[in-house]
N, C-alpha and C positions, 0 to 999 in steps of 0.2 A: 504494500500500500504506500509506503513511504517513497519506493523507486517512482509510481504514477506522478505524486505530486511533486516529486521534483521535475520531471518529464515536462509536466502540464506547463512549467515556466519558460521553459525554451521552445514547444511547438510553434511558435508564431517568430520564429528564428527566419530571415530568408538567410539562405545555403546560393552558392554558385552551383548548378548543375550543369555539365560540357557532357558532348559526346565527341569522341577520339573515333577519327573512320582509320588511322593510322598513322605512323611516324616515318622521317624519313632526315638522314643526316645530309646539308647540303655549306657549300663553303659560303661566302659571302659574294666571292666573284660569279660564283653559279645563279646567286638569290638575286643581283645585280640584272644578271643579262635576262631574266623572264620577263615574257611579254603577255600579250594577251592570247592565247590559244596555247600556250605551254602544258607541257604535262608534266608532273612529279609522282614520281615513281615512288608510292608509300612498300612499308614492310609486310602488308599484307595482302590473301588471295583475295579475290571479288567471292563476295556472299561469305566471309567470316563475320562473325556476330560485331556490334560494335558494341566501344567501350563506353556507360554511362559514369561519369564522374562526379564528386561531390567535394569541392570547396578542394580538388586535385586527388582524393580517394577514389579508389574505382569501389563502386557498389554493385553493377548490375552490369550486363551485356543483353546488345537486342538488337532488333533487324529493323531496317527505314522503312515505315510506311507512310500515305499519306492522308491525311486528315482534311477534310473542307479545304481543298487546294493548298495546302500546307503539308509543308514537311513533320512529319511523328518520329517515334520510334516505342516499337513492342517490345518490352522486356523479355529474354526466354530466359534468363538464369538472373536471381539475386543472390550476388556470394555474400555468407556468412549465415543466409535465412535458415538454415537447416540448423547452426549449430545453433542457433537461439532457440530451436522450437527444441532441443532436446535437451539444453538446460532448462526447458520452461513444463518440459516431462518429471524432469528431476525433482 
């Protein structure tokens, strides 16, 4: 009971949330010469989950959908959600 009401004080916290579709190491002189139609070759395949991040933690990974002409994204995995539901077993 004591953990809710401490909870209760921060819910209304805004948090940064980023989605990472991937990374990619580039010099300066490379970052210099892009233009417009350029491409950057990230570290991941097309259709790997993306990263949901929180204030720079990653919490979740999911796939882009779109919403009312808008860009979304569908969670398939929250990491750490499992180990809370089985301390919460405990």
């Amino acid at each position: 009971m004591a953990n809710d009401l401490n909870l209760d004080k921060i819910l209304d916290v805004n948090v940064d949330v980023s989605v990472e579709v991937g990374r990619t190491r580039m010099s300066i002189r490379d970052i210099k010469a892009l233009n417009q139609g350029a491409i950057i070759e990230l570290d991941r395949a097309a259709g790997t989950p993306l990263d949901v991040l929180v204030n720079g933690t990653l919490v979740a990974r999911g796939e882009i959908v779109v919403v009312k002409e808008k860009f979304g994204i569908m969670l398939t995995e929250v990491l750490g959600q499992d180990d809370d539901e089985e301390e919460a077993a405990s």
